[in-house]
TORMIDO-965770 format. One record per residue (C-alpha): residue number from 0; y, z, x. Coordinates in Angstrom, 1 decimal. Example, Ala and Ser with C-alpha at 12.3 -4.5 7.8 and 13.67 -1.06 7.14 Angstrom:
<rs>
+-----+--------+--------+--------+
! seq !      Y !      Z !      X !
+-----+--------+--------+--------+
!   0 !   -4.5 !    7.8 !   12.3 !
!   1 !   -1.1 !    7.1 !   13.7 !
+-----+--------+--------+--------+
</rs>
This chain:
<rs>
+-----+--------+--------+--------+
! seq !      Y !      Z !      X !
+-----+--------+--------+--------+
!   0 !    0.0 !    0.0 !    0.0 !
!   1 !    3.3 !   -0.7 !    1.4 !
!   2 !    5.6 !    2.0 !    2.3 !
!   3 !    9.1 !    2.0 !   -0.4 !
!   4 !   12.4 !    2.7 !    2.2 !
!   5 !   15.8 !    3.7 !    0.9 !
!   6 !   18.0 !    3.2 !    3.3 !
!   7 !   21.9 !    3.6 !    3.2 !
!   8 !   24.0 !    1.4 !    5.4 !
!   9 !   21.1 !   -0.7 !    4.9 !
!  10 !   24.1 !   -4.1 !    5.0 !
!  11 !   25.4 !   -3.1 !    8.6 !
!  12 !   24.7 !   -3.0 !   12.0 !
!  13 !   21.5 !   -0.7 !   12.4 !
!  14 !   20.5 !   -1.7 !    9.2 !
!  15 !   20.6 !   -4.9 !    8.9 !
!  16 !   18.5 !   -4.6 !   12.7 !
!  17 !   15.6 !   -2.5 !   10.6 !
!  18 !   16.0 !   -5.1 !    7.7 !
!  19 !   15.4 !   -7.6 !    9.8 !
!  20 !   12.6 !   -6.3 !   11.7 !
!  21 !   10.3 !   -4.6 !    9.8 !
!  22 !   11.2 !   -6.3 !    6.3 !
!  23 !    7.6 !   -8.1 !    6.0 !
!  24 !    5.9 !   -4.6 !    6.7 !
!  25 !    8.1 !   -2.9 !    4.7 !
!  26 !    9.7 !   -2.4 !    0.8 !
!  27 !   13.2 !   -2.3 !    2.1 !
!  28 !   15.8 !   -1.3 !   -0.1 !
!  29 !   20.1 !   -1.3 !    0.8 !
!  30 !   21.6 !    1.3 !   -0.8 !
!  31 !   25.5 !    0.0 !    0.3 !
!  32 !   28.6 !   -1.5 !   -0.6 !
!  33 !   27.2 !   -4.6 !   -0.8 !
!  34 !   24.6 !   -3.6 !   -3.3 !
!  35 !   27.1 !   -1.8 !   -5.6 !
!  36 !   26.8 !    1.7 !   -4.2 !
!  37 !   29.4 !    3.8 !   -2.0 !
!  38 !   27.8 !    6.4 !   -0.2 !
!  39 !   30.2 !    9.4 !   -1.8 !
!  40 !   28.1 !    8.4 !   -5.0 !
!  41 !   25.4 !   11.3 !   -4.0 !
!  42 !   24.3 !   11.5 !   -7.0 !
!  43 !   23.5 !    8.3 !   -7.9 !
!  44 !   21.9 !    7.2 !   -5.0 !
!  45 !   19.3 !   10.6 !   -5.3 !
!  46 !   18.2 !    8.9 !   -8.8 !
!  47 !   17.6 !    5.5 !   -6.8 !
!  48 !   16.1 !    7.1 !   -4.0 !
!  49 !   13.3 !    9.1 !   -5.8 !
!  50 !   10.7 !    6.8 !   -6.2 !
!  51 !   11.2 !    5.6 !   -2.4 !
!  52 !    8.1 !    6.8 !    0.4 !
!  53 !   11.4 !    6.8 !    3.1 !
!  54 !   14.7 !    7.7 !    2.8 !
!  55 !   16.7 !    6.7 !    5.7 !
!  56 !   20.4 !    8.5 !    5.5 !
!  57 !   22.3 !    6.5 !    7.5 !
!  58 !   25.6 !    5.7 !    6.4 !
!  59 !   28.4 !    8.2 !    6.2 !
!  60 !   31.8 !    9.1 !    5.3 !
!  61 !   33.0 !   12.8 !    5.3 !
!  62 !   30.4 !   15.2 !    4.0 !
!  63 !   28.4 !   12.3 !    2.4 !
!  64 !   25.2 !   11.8 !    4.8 !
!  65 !   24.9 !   16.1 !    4.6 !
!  66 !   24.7 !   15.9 !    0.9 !
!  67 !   22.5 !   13.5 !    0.9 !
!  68 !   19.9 !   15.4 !    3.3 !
!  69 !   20.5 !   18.1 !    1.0 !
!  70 !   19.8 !   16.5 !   -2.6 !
!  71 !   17.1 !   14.2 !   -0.9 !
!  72 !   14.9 !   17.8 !    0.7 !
!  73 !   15.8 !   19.5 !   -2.8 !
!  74 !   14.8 !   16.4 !   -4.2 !
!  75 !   11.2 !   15.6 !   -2.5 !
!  76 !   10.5 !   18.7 !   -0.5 !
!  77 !    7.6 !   19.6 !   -2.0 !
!  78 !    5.9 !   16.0 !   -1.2 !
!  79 !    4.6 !   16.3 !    2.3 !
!  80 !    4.3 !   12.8 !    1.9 !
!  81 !    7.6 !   12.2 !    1.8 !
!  82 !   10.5 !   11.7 !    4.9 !
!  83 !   14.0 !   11.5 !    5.7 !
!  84 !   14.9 !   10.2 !    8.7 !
!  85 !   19.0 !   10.8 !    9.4 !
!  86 !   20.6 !    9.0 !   11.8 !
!  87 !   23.2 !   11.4 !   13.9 !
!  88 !   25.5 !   10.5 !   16.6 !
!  89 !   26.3 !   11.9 !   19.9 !
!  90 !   29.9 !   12.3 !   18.6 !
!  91 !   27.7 !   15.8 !   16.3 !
!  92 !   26.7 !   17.1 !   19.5 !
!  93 !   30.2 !   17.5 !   21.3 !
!  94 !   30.1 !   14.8 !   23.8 !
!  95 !   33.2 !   12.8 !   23.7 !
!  96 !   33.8 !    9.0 !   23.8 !
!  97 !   36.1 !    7.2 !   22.0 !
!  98 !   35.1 !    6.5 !   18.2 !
!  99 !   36.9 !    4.8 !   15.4 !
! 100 !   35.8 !    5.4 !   11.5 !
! 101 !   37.7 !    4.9 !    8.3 !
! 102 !   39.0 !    8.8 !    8.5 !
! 103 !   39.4 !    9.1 !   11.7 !
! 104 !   37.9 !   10.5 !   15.1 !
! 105 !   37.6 !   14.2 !   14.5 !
! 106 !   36.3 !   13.6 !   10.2 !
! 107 !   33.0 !   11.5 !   12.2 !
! 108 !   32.5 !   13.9 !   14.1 !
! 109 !   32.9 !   17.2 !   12.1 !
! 110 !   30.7 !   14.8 !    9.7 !
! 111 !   27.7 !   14.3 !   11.5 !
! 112 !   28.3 !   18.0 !   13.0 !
! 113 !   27.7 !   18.8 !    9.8 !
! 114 !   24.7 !   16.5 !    9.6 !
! 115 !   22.6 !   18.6 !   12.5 !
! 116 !   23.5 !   22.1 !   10.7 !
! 117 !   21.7 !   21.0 !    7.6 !
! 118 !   18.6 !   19.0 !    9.6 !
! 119 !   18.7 !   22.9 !   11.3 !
! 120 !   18.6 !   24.4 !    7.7 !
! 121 !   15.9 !   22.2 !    6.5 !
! 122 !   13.8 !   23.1 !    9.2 !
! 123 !   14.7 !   26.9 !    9.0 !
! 124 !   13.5 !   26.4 !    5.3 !
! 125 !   10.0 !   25.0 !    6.3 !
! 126 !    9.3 !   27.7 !    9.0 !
! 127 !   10.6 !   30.8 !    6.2 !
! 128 !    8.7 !   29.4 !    3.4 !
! 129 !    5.2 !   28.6 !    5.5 !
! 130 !    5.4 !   26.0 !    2.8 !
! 131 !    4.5 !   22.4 !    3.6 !
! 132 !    7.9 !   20.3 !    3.1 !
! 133 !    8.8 !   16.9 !    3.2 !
! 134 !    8.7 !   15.3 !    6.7 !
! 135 !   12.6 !   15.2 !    7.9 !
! 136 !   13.6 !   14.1 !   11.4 !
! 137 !   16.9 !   12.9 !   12.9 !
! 138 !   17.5 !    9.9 !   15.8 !
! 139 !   20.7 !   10.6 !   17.5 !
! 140 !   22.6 !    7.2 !   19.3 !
! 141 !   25.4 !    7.5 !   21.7 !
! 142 !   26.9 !    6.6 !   24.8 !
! 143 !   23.4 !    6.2 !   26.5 !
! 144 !   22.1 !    3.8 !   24.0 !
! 145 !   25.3 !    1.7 !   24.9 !
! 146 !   24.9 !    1.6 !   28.7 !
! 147 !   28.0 !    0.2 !   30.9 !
! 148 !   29.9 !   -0.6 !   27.6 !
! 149 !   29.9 !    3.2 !   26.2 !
! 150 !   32.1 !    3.7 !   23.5 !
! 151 !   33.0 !    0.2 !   22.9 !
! 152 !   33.0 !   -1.2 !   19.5 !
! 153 !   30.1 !   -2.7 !   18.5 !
! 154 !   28.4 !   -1.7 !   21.9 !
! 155 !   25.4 !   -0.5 !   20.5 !
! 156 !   21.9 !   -1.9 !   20.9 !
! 157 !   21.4 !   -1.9 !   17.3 !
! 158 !   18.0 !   -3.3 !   17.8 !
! 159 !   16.4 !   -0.6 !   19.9 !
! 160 !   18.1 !    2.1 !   17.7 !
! 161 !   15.9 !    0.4 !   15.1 !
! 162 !   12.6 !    0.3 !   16.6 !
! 163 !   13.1 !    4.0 !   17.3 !
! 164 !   13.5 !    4.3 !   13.8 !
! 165 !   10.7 !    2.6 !   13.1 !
! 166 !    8.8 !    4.7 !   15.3 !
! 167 !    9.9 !    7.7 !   14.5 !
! 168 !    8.7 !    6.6 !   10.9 !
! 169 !    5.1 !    6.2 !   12.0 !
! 170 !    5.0 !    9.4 !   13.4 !
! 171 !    3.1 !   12.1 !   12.4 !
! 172 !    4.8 !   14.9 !   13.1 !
! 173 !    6.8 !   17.0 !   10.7 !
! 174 !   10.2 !   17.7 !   12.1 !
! 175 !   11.0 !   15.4 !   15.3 !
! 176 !   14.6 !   15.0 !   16.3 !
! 177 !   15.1 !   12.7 !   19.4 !
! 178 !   17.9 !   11.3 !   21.5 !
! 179 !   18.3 !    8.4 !   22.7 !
+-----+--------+--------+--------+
</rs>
């Protein structure tokens, strides 16, 4: 049976790469812009997301990637069959290189700050409740993924960022966070 994968961003750069790679072994669906969604619409993209296998939380703006990690666990954390894979940014973890976004510098970063506290509290959740939870892991791009060209717009190797996703995917192991 193929695997169903909600993906938001799913139109841009890294995922439009996934799309593109792994759309024959894959159900790939865009949750974007382009598709009539804006990622502040949590709610409405939870309803579309829960009859997906995958959910891959990748688009932000402000708070919107941390709600979504939120509703989706709430949503599907008693399906151990289930995963969220978020996609974080070096820009979370404190290193600094220059970044644009539509709010500014410091909002992407606080953002996907953000995004690792709540990765942190779903895992905190599994170990408490000696429950088995939802799968939920988190790749995390920056500078090093862009090489001699760190920081520059559309530096990144979108491709390899994908096939880490898809890896990470195929994985078996609950929580996995990797940098890369």
């Amino acid at each position: 049976m193929t695997k169903k994968i909600a993906i938001t961003g799913g139109a841009g750069g890294i995922g439009s790469a996934f799309t593109e790679l792994y759309g024959s072994i894959y159900n790939i669906e865009s949750i974007s812009r382009s598709t009539g969604y804006n990622v502040q619409w949590t709610n409405a993209i939870l309803r579309k997301i829960s009859d997906a296998d995958i959910f891959i939380n990748l688009a932000t703006y402000r708070d919107s990637q941390t709600m979504l990690l939120h509703g989706a666990y709430e949503l599907w954390k008693a399906h151990p069959e289930k995963l969220i894979l978020n996609v974080g940014s070096c820009a979370g973890l404190g290193f600094r290189f220059p970044i644009t976004s539509h709010a500014g510098p410091w909002d992407y970063a606080s953002s996907k700050a953000a995004l690792y506290c709540a990765f942190d509290q779903c895992l905190q959740d599994h170990i408490t409740s000696r429950k088995t939870t939802c799968q939920v892991k988190m790749i995390t791009f920056g500078p090093a993924n862009a090489g001699p060209c760190a920081g520059a717009p559309g530096a990144l190797d979108t491709a390899i960022i994908a096939k880490e996703m898809q890896r990470l995917i195929e994985t078996q192991e609950q929580y996995h966070s990797v940098l890369i």
